[in-house]
C-alpha positions as CSV (number, residue, x, y, z in Angstrom):
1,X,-5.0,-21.8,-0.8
2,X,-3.3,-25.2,1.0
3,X,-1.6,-27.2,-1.5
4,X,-1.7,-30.4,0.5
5,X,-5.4,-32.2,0.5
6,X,-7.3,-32.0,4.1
7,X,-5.9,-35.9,5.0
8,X,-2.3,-34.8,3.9
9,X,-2.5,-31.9,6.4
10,X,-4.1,-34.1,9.2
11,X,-1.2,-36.6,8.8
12,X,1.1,-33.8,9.3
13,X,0.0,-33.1,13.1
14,X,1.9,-36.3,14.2
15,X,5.1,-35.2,12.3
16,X,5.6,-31.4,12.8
17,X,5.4,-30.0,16.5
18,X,2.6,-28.4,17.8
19,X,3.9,-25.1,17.3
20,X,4.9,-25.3,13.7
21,X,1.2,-27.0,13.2
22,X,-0.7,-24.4,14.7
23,X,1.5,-21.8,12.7
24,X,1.4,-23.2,9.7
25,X,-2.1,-24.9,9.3
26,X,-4.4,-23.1,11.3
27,X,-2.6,-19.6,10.5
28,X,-1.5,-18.8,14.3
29,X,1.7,-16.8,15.1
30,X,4.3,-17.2,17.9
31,X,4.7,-14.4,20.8
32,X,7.3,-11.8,19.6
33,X,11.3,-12.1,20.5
34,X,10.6,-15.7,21.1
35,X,12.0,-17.6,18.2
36,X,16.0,-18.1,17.9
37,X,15.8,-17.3,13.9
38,X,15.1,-13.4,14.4
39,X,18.3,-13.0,16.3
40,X,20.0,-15.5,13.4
41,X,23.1,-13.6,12.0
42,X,24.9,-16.6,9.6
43,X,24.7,-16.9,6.2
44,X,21.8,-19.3,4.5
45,X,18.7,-19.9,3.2
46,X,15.6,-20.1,5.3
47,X,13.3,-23.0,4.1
48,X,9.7,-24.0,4.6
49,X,9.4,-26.4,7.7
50,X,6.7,-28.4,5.7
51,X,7.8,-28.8,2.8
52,X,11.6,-27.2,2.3
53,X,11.5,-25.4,-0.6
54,X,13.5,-22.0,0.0
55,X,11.3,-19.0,1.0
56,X,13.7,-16.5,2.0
57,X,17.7,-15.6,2.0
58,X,20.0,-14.2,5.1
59,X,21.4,-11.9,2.3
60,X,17.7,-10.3,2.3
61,X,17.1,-10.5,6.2
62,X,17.1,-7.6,8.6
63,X,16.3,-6.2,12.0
64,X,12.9,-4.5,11.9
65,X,12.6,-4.7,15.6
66,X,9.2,-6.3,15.5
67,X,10.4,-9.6,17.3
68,X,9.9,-11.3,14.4
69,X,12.4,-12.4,11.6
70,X,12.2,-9.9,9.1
71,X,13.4,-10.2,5.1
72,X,12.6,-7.5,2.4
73,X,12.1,-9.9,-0.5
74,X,11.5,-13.9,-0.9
75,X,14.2,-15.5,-2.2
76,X,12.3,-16.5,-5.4
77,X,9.6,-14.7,-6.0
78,X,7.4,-17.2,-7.0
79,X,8.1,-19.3,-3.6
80,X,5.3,-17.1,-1.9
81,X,1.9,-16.4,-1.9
82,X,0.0,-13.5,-0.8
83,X,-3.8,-13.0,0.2
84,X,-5.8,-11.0,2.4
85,X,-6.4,-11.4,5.9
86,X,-9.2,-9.5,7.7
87,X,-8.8,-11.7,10.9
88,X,-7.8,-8.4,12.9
89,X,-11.1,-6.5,11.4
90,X,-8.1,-4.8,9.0
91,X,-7.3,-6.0,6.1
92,X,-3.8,-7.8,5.8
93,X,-1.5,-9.2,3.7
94,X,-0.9,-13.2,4.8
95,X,2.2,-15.0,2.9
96,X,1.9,-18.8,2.2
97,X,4.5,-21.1,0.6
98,X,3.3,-21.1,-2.7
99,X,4.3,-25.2,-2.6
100,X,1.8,-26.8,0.5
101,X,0.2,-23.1,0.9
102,X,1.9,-23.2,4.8
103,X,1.2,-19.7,6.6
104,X,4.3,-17.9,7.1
105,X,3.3,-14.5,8.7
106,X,2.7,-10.8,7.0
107,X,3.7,-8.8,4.8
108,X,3.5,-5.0,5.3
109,X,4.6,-1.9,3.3
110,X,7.3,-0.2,5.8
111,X,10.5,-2.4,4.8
112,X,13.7,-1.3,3.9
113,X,14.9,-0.4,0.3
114,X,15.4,-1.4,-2.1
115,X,11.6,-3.3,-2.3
116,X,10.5,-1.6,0.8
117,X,8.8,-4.3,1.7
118,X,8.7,-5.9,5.4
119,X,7.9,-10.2,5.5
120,X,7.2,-10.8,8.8
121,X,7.7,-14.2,9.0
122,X,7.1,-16.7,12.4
123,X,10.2,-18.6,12.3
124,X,8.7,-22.0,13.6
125,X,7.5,-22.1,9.9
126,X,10.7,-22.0,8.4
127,X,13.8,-24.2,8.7
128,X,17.6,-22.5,8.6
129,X,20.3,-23.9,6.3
130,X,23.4,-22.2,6.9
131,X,25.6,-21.6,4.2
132,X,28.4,-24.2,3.6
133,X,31.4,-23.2,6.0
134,X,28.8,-21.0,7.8
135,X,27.0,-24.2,10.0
């Protein structure tokens, strides 16, 4: 699924933090309630850490209370990727950014309306932008 050749990737471990690397390259996910973006409240447009295309809008976030940041829809649809994860011996849905194919977390059928569909994303993958006024 990556976008970005194996080098590309490699050359990104001295640019992102660990963190987002492990997250993002080698599919890992950060302990619930830890990141600052799932209690995020402003206005804007969460973006891909890698490669900042947008992924997600506030207008679409909510609380799920499952520690992570939670959003019922991408922003454009064609932004992310899906495929199947069996990594927990069940299968899964895994979202990517569609653009360097950078794991962003789950998705899961119990979301809100009007998709009622939950992205659980890890938010060292994704970058805020608040909206202007909003920063």
């Amino acid at each position: 699924m990556p976008r970005l050749s194996d080098a590309e990737i490699e050359a990104l471990k001295a640019k992102l933090d660990p963190d987002t690397y492990a997250i993002a390259f080698e599919e890992g996910t950060e302990r619930a309630f830890t990141h600052p973006f799932n209690a995020e409240k402003r206005a804007g447009a969460y973006h891909c850490k890698v490669c900042d295309i947008p992924l997600f809008a506030s207008d679409h976030k909510y609380e799920s209370g499952s520690g992570w940041p939670s959003f019922y829809q991408p922003a454009e649809a064609d932004n992310v990727e899906t495929k199947t994860d069996y990594k927990l011996m069940v299968a899964r849905t895994e979202i990517h950014c569609a653009n360097c194919g950078a794991h962003l977390g789950h998705v899961f059928p119990d979301g809100p309306a009007p998709t009622g569909q939950r992205y659980c994303t890890n938010g060292g993958a994704l970058d805020f932008q608040p909206a202007q006024g909003d920063e």
